[in-house]
C-alpha positions in Angstrom: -16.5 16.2 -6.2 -15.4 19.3 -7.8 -12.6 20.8 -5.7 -8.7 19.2 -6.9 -6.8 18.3 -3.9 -3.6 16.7 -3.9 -0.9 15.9 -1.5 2.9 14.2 -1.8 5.1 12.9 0.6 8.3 11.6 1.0 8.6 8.0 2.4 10.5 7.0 5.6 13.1 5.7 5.2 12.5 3.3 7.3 9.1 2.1 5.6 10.7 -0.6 2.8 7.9 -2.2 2.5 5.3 0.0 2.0 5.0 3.3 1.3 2.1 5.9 0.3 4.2 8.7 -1.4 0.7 10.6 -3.0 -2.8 11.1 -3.1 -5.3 13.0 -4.2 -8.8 13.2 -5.6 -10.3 15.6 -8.6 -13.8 15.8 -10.6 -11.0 15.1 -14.2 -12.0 16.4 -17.2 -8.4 17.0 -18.9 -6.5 13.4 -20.6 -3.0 12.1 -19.1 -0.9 12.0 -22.6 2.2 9.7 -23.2 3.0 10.0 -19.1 5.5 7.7 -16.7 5.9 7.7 -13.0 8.5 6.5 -11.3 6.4 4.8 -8.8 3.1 2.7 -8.9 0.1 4.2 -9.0 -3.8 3.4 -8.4 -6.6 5.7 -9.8 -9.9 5.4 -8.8 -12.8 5.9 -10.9 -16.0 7.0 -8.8 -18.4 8.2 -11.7 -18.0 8.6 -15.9 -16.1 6.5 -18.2 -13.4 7.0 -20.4 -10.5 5.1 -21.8 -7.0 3.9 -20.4 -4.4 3.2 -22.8 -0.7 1.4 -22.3 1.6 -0.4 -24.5 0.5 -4.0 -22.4 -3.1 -3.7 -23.3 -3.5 -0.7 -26.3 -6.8 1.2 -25.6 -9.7 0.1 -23.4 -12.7 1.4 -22.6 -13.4 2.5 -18.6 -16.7 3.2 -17.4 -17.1 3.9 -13.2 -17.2 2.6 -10.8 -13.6 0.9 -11.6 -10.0 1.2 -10.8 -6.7 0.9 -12.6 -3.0 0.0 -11.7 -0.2 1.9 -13.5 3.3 0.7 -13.3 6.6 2.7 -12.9 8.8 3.7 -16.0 5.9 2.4 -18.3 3.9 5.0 -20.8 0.3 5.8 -20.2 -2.6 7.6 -21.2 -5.9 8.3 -20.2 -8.9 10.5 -20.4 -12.6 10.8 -19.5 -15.6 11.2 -21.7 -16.6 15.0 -22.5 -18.7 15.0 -19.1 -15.6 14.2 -17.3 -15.2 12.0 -14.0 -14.6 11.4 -10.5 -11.4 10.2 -9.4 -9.4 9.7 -6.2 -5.3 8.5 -6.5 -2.9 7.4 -5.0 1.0 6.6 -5.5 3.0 4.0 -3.6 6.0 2.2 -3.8 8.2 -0.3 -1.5 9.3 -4.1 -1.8 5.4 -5.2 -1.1 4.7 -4.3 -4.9 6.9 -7.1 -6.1 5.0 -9.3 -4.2 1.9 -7.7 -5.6 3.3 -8.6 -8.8 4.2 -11.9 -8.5 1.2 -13.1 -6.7 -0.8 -11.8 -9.5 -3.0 -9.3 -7.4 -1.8 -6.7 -9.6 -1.2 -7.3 -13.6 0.5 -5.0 -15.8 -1.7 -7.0 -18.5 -5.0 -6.4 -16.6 -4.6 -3.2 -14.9 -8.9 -2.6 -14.6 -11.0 -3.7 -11.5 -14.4 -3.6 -12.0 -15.9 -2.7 -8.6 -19.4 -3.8 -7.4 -18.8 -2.6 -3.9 -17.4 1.2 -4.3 -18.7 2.4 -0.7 -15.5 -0.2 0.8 -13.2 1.0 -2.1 -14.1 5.2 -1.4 -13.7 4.5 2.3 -10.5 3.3 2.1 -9.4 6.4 -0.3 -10.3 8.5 2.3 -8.4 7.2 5.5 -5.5 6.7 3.3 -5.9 10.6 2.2 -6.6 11.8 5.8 -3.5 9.7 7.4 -1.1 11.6 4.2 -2.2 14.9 5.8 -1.8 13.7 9.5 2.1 13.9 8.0 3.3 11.7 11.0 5.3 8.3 11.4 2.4 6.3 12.6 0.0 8.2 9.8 2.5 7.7 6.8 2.3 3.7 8.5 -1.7 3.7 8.6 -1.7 5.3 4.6 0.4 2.6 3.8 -1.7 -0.1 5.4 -5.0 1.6 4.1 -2.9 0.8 0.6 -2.7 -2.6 1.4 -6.2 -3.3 2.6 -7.6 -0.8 -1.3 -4.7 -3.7 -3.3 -6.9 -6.6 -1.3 -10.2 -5.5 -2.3 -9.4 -4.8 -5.4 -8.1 -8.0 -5.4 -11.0 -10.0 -4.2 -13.8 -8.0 -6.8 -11.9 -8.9 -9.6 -11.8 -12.3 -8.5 -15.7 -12.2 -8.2 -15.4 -12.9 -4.5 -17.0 -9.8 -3.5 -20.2 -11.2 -5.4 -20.1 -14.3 -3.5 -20.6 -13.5 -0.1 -23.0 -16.4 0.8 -20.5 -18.8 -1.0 -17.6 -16.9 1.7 -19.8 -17.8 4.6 -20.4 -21.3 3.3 -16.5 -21.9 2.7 -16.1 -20.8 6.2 -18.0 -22.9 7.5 -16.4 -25.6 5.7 -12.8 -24.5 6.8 -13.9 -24.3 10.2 -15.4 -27.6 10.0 -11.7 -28.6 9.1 -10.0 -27.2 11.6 -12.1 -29.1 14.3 -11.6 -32.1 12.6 -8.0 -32.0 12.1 -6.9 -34.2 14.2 -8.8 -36.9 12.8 -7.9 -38.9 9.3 -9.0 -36.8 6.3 -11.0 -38.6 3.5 -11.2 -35.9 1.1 -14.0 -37.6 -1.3 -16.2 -37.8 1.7 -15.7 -34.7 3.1 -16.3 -33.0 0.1 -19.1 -35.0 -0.7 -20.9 -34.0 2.7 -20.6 -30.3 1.8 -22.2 -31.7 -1.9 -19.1 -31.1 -4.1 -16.1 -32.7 -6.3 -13.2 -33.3 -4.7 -11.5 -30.6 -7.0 -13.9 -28.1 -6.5 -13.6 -28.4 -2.7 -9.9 -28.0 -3.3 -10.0 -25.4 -5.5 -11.9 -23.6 -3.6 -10.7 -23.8 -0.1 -7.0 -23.1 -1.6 -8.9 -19.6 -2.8 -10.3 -19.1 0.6 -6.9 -20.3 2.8 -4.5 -19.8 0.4 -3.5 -24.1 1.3 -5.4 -27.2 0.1 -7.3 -28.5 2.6 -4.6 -31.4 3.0 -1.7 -28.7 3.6 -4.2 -26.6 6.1 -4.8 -29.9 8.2 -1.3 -30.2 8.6 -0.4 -26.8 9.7 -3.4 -27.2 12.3 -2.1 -30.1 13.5 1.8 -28.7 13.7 0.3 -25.7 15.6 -1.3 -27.4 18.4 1.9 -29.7 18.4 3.8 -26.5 19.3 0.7 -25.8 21.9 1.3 -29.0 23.7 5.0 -28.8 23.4 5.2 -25.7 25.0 2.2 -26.1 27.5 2.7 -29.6 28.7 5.3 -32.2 29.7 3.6 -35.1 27.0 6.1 -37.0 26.1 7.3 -36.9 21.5 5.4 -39.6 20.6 2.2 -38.5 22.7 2.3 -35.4 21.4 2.7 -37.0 17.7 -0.5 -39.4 18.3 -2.4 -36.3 19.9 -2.1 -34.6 16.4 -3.4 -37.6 14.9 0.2 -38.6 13.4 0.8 -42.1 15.4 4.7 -42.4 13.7 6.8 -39.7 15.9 9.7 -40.2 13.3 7.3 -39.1 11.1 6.4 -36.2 12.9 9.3 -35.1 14.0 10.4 -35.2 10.4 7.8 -33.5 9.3 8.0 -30.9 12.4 11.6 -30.5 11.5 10.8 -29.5 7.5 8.0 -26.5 8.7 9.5 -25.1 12.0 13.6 -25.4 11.5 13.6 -27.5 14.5 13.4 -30.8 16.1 10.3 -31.0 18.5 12.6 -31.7 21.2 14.8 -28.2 20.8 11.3 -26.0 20.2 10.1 -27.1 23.7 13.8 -26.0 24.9 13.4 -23.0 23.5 9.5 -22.0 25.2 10.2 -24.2 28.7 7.4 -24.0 30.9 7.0 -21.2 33.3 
């Protein structure tokens, strides 16, 4: 990579959300001094090292293949070694970043991702680049959703999921094995116990996989094929509550009621039968 290319566009204003607003990729050999942005930014490190430095974390070393998140209105500076390195960019903005913030995937604290899988990482740099140039609606829409997925991976290496892609494919499994079984009583201790683990460690780590505990996930499986059976057959409430493997259908109606805004009654009103 030798050749500097960069490319800026203005966002839609349509696109809240989620918007690619640069991008741009450079073999760097110059530093960045004392800079802001107004928006956020994500820099790529192919090849080389160097050093990033803000006022949340002072001066750390960088060595490729990494990336780094830099916040809006907030000093910076970096630089590569004397041999310089490769780099691909890109700035975004929208109300998804507060989200990225408060979720944690980004942290102003812990802006560098070491990456152990760049191939994923370069690929996505490159359809979000190509999209920037298409300069239409729907490729400003796919630049911003190539953001998303380079936020998601970055996300999951520095978690150390991208290193544990047997453990994935186990926990899988082990949700899938859920979701069959979620109609039946849950004994956590023994179901994590036949997938030889704690209790806590099953919990822990099917929250990281789902984003629920396994108890939470059972109940949203059972609440969805309530709302299957509500809308596809005439089954009276309280068959539909025992068929979900909840045999009180105050119960389930309450708890019905708390996740969908509705009684069980007025969601089957609203999808009758054709």
């Amino acid at each position: 990579m030798r050749d500097a290319e960069a490319i800026y566009r203005t966002p839609l204003g349509a696109a809240g959300g989620l918007a690619v607003t640069g991008s741009g990729r450079q073999h760097a050999r110059r530093a960045v001094t004392d800079r802001k942005l107004p928006s956020f930014a994500v820099v790529l490190v192919e090849r080389g090292q160097g050093w990033l430095e803000t006022a949340a974390t002072g001066r750390m070393s960088l060595t490729g293949p990494s990336l780094f998140w830099l916040f809006p209105n907030r000093v910076h500076s970096y630089a590569p070694d004397e041999g310089g390195w490769d780099e691909r960019w890109a700035l975004f903005e929208g109300s998804f970043t507060r989200d990225f913030v408060r979720l944690r995937i980004i942290a102003e604290r812990r802006p560098v991702v070491a990456l152990h899988h760049l191939d994923e990482v370069v690929r996505l740099f490159g359809k979000l680049h190509a999209d920037l140039l298409d300069d239409t609606n729907l490729g400003q829409a796919s630049a911003a959703l190539m953001l998303h997925r380079i936020v998601i991976s970055a996300a999951r290496q520095a978690s150390g999921a991208a290193d544990r892609r047997q453990e994935r494919l186990d926990m899988a499994d082990i949700v899938e094995t859920l979701r069959r079984r979620a109609m039946q009583p849950l004994d956590l201790a023994a179901f994590a116990a036949e997938h030889g683990m704690s209790p806590a460690t099953l919990r822990r780590r099917f929250t990281l996989e789902t984003g629920l505990p396994p108890k939470a996930f059972q109940l949203r499986a059972r609440m969805d094929h309530a709302k299957q059976l509500l809308a596809t057959t005439d089954e009276k409430i309280e068959t539909v509550a025992a068929m979900v493997g909840l045999d009180d259908p105050f119960y389930f109606s309450r708890v019905f009621h708390e996740r969908e805004g509705c009684s069980p009654r007025e969601f089957r009103a609203r999808y009758p039968r054709v």
